[in-house]
Z-matrix of the N, CA and C atoms (Angstrom, degrees):
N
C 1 1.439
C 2 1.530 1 108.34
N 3 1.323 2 108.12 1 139.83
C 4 1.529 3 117.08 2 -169.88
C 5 1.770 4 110.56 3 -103.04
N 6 1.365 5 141.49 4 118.58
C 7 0.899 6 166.35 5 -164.93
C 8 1.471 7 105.65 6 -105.02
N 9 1.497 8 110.92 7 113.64
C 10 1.511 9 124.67 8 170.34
C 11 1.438 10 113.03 9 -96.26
N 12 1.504 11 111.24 10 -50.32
C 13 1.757 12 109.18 11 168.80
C 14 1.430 13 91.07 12 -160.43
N 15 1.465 14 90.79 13 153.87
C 16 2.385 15 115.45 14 178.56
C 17 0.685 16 84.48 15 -74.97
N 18 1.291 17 109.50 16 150.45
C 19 1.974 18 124.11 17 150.42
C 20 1.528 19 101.52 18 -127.04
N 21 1.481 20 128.60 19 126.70
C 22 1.408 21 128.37 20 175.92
C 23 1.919 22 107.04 21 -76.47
N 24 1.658 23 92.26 22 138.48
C 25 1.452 24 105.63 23 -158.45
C 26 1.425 25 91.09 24 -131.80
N 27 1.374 26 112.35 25 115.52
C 28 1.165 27 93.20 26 172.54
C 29 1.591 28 118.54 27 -100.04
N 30 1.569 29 133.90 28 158.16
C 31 1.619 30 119.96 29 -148.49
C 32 1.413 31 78.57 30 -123.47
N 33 1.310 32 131.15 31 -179.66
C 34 1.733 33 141.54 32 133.87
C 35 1.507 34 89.30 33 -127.73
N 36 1.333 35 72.15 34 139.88
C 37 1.583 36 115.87 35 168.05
C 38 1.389 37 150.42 36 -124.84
N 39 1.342 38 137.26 37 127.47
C 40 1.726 39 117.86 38 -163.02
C 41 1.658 40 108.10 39 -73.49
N 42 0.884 41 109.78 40 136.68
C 43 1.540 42 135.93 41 -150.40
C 44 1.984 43 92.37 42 -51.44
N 45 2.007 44 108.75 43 -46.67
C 46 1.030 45 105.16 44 -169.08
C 47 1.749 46 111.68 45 -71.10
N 48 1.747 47 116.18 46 -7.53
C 49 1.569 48 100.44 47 156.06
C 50 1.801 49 117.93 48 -73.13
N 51 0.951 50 110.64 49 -41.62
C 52 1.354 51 118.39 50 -154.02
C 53 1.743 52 86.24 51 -73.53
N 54 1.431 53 127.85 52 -61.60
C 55 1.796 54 88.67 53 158.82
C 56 1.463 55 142.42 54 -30.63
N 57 1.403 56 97.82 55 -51.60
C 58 1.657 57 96.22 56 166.80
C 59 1.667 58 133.86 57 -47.03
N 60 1.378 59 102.87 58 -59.51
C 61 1.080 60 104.42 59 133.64
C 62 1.443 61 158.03 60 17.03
N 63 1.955 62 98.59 61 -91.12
C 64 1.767 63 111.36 62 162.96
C 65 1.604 64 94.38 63 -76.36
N 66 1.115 65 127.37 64 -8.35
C 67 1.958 66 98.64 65 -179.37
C 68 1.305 67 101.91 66 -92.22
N 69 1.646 68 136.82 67 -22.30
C 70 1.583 69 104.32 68 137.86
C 71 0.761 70 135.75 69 -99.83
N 72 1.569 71 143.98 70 42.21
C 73 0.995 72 126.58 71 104.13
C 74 1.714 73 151.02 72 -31.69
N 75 1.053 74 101.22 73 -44.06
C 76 1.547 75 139.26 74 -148.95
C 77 1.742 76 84.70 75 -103.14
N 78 1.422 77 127.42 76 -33.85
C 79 1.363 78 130.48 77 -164.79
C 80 1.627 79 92.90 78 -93.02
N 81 1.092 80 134.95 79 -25.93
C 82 1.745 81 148.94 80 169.76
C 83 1.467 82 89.20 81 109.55
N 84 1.164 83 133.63 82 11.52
C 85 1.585 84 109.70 83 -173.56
C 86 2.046 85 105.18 84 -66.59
N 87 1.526 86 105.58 85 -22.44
C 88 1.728 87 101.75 86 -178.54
C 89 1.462 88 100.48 87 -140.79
N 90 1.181 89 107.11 88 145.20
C 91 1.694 90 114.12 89 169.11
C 92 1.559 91 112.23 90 -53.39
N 93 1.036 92 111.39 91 -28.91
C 94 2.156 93 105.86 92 -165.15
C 95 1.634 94 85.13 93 -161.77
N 96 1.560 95 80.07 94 169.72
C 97 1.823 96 99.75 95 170.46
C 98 1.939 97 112.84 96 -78.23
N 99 1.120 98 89.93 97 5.12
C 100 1.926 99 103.89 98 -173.40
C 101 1.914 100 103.63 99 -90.86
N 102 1.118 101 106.17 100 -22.20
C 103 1.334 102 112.93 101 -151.61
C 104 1.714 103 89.01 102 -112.79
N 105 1.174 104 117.69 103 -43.30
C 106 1.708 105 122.65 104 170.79
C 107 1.521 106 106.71 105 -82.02
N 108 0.877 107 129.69 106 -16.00
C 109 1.982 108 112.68 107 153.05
C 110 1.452 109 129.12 108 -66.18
N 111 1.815 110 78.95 109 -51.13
C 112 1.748 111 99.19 110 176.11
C 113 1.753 112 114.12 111 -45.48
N 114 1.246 113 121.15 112 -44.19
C 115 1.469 114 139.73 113 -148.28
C 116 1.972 115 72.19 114 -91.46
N 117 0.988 116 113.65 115 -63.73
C 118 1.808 117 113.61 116 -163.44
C 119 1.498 118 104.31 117 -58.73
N 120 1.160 119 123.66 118 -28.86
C 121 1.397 120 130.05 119 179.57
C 122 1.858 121 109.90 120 -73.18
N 123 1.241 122 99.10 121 -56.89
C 124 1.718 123 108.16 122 168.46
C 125 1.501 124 119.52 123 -34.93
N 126 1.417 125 93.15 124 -67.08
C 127 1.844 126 104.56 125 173.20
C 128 1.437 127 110.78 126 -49.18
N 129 1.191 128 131.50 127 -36.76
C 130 1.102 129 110.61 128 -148.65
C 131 1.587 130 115.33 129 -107.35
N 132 2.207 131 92.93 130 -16.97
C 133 1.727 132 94.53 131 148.79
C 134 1.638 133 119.96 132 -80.22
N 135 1.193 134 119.21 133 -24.62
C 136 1.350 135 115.82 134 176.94
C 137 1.726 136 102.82 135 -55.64
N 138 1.342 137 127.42 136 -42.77
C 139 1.365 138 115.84 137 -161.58
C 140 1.340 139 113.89 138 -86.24
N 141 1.782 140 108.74 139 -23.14
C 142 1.424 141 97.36 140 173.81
C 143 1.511 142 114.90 141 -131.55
N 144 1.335 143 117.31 142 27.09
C 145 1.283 144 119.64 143 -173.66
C 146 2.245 145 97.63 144 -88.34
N 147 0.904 146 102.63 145 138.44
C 148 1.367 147 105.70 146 -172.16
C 149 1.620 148 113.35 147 -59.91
């Protein structure tokens, strides 16, 4: 996916994702919790965005 400019978004979240979350982080699968939304956000327009 190609990126023209970020825009800061801020999300809320139930606490028991955002653990999920830091354990991959924390497991190295993503640098930050910024970079493991981003990637969860992608997938999930790639699968149902028309």
């Amino acid at each position: 996916m190609e990126y023209e400019r970020s825009n800061v978004t801020t999300v809320i979240l139930p606490k028991a994702l955002i653990r999920k979350v830091d354990r991959l982080v924390t497991s190295g699968y993503f640098k930050n919790r910024g970079d493991a939304i981003k990637y969860a956000v992608e997938r999930l327009l790639e699968k149902y965005s028309a």
